[in-house]
Structures are given as C-alpha cells and as structure tokens.
C-alpha positions, 0 to 999 in steps of 0.5 A, spaced: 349 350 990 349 354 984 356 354 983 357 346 985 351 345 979 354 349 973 360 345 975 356 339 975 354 341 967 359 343 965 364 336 967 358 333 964 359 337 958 365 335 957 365 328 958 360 328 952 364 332 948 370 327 950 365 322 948 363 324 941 370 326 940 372 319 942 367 316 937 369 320 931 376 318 931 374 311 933 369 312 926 376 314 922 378 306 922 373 303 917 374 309 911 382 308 912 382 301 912 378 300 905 381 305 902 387 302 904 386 296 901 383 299 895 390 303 895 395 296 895 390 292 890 392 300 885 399 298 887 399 291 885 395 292 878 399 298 877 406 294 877 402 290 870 400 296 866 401 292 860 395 288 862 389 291 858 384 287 862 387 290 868 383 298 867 376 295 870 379 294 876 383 300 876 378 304 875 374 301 881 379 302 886 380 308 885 373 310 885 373 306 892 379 310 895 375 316 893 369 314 896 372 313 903 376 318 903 369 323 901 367 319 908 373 321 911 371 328 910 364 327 912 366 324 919 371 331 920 366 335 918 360 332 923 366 332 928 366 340 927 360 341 927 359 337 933 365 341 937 360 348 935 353 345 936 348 339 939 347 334 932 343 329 936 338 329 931 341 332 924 342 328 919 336 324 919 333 322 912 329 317 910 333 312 908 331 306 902 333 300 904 334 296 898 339 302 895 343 303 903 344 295 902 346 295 896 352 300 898 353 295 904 354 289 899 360 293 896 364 294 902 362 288 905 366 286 898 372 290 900 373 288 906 373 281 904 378 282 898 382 286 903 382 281 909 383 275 905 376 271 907 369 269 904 364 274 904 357 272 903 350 277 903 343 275 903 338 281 902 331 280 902 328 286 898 324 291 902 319 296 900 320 300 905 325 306 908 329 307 915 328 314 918 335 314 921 342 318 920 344 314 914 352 316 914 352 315 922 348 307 920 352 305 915 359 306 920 354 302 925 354 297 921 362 297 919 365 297 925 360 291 927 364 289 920 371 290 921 370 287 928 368 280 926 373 281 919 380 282 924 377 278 930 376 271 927 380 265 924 381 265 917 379 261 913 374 264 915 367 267 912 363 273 914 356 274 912 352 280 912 343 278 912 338 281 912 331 280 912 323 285 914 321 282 920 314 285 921 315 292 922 322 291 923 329 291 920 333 286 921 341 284 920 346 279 922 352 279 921 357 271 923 364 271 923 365 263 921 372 264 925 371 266 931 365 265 937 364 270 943 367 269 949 361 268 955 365 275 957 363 277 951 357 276 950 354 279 957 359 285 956 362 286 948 357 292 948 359 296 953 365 303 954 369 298 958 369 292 955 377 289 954 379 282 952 385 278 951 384 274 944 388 267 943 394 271 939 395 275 946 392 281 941 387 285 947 380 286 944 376 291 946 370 293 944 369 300 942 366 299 936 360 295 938 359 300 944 359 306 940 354 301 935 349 300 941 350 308 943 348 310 935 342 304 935 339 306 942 337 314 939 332 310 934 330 305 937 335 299 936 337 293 939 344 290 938 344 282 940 350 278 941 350 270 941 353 264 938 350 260 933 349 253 934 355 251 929 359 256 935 360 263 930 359 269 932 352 273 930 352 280 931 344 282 931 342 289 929 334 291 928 331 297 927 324 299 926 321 300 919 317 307 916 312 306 911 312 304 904 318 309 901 313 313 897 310 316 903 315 318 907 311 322 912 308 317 914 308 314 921 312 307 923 309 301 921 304 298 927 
C-alpha cells in the first residue's frame, strides 16, 4: 500500500512537471514571433539607411527585439525555478491595470504589423489593480492573441476591449476572419482539443488551455462564442482589488 501511493505521487509529480514544462515551451512562441517581426521590419529598414526618416523606426524595433528577448529570459528563468521548487503562487504582484493595458496595446500593434492585418483596441480607464502574476497574465492574453491573429482569414481585423464590469475585469479578444467551429467552442480549451482548418493546417488548442489553466488559479473565466456578425470572441475576466492606492485591501464586493 505504502509503495503503490509513493508510486502514485510520484507519477503525479511527474506528469505536473511535464505539464509545467509543456507550457514554458509553449510559452516561448509569442516572445519569438514579435521579435521575429521586429528583427524582418530592422532587416527591411536597414536596406535604406540613406532614409534619415527611418531612425524612430529603427530604433523601436530594436527596443521591440530587446523586449521580447528579456521575456525570453523570464520564461527560462521561471522554467528553472520551477524544475527546483512549487511556484504556484510567486510572482504575484498588484498589477496597474491602465500601465499593463498599455503594454498590450503595443504588442498588439506588433503582431498586427507582423501578420499584415487591422488592429484595433478599446480600454476603458480603471482605477483599480489585479493581483495576479503579471508575467504569466500578459502570455494569458498573447497566446489568446497570436491564436485569432494566425487562425483567422485576413483581411481580417482583431480588436483587443476592455472594460470594469462591477468588481470584474473584462477583455474581449474577436477576430474578424474567423468563427469558432461547434467543436471548438464546446472543447477549444481543453489539453486535447485538435481540428483541422479549412487550409488543411490542424489547430490545436494549447494556447487557450494553458489560458484557462493560468485563469482558474485566480478566479478567471475564459469564454468562447461567436459574435452575431459570426467573429471569433475570446472572453477573458478576472476580479478587481481595490483602488491602486491601497493595495492591501480586499477584492471589491
């Protein structure tokens, strides 16, 4: 009995260090594919170096690369950190909301340039903060991202809004060029979900599952529907803490 529940915690160790793993690796794929777009629009501007006008954009992506490859870093330090010790809850931090929505917006602007489609985003202003580990949010939210920027139609636009529902924060992420399929939209979050597009390209859904995953830790939902135009719409909510200038306080009631 004694050797048959090691065995068990062991096994269930290992499959939640696979796991963990799986996700860092996932994790990797937003981070190489904005400074991958940055590096290419470097690569394009540098071919004209006789155009002064050029240097703010040179100069934007290349802090863009360096941003992303700091977040790179992060990932792999947090893998480290995880092979030696339980970091369920580290990282925490009270997040201001306005400053975090801000950070998105420019990714946002990244991935549109970088996938040739529209991108639009509406942020209501909030006064208040998300205790949540802010590294492991802002990947939540890309991966969501990244999944309607390459699995929709373009032209196509996808538009990042947010808004404070009561005690709640809310983003919805739709993709123009695309609409989840019933299958999709009963399973997209789950570990196993798989599909094949209308190019013939199998879509699966790791991205969102690790979403959901991450979300479930902090009292999250993730939500799948259609919109009544048939657009993808990824909803993400999250409680709010109190105003920012008293981050010990409780969650709003």
């Amino acid at each position: 009995s004694d050797l048959k529940s090691t065995l068990q915690a062991l096994w269930s160790n290992e499959n939640q260090m696979k796991e963990s793993t799986a996700q860092m690796l996932h994790d990797y794929r937003t981070p190489l594919t904005v400074a991958r777009a940055n590096a290419e629009f470097l690569q394009e501007d540098l071919a004209n170096l006789d155009d002064i006008n050029n240097k703010d954009d040179l100069i934007a992506c290349a802090n863009a690369i360096i941003f992303n490859l700091d977040r790179l870093t992060e990932i792999g330090d947090c893998l480290q950190q995880q092979m030696t010790s339980d970091t369920s809850l580290a990282g925490n931090n009270n997040v201001i909301v306005d400053d975090f929505n801000q950070s998105i917006d420019t990714l946002g602007n990244t991935l549109s340039n970088y996938y040739g489609d529209l991108w639009q985003s509406n942020f209501q202003k909030c006064q208040h903060t998300l205790f949540i580990d802010e590294k492991g949010f802002k990947q939540t939210l890309m991966n969501v991202l990244v999944n309607a920027f390459e699995h929709g139609c373009s032209p196509q636009t996808v538009q990042l809004q947010f808004e404070v529902l009561q005690d709640r924060a809310q983003y919805l992420i739709s993709n123009s060029g695309s609409h989840f399929s019933e299958n999709a939209l009963a399973n997209g979050t789950q570990k196993e979900f798989s599909e094949k597009a209308n190019n013939g390209k199998v879509i699966r859904g790791l991205g969102l599952y690790f979403a959901r995953r991450f979300l479930d830790k902090y009292d999250g939902t993730i939500k799948l529907f259609n919109s009544p135009e048939n657009h993808a719409c990824a909803q993400i909510t999250l409680p709010l803490q109190a105003v920012k200038d008293d981050p010990q306080s409780p969650p709003l009631t």
